[in-house]
C-alpha positions in Angstrom: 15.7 232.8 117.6 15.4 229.0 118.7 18.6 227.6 120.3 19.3 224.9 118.4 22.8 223.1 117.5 23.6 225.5 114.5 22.4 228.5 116.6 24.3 227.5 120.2 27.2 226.6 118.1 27.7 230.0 116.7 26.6 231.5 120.0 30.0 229.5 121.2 32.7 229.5 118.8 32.1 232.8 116.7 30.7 235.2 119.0 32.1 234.1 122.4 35.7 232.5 121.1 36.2 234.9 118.2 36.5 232.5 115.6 35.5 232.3 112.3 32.5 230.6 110.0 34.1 228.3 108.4 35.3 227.0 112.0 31.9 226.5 113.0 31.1 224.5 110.3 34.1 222.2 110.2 33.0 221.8 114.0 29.1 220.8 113.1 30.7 218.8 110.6 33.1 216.6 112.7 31.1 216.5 115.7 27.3 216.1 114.6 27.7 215.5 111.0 25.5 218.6 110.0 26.4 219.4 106.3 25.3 223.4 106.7 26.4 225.6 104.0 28.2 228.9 105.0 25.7 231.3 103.3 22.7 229.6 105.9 26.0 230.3 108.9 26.3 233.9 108.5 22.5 234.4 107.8 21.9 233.0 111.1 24.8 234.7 112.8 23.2 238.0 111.0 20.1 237.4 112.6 21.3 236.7 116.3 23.3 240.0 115.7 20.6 242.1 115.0 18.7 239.8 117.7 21.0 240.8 120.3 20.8 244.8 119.4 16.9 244.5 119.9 17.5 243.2 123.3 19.8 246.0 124.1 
């Protein structure tokens, strides 16, 4: 997957701090003023998940 904002900001704040969704979109909210629905956040964060078991 392409490490974009959305993607390195997942990467960060839900799989590396532990936080939740809706976290990561108040942050790409306040700090890049991406509007990104939470449905499209855990797709994504589905997808690096079963990204990150292929690699393994």
């Amino acid at each position: 997957m392409k490490r974009d904002l959305i993607t390195q900001t997942i990467e960060k704040i839900v799989l590396k701090e532990g936080k939740e969704l809706l976290e990561a979109q108040s942050y790409l909210t306040m700090r890049f003023r991406i509007s990104v629905d939470l449905t499209c956040l855990s797709k994504r964060l589905k997808k690096l998940m079963q990204d990150e078991q292929a690699v393994a």
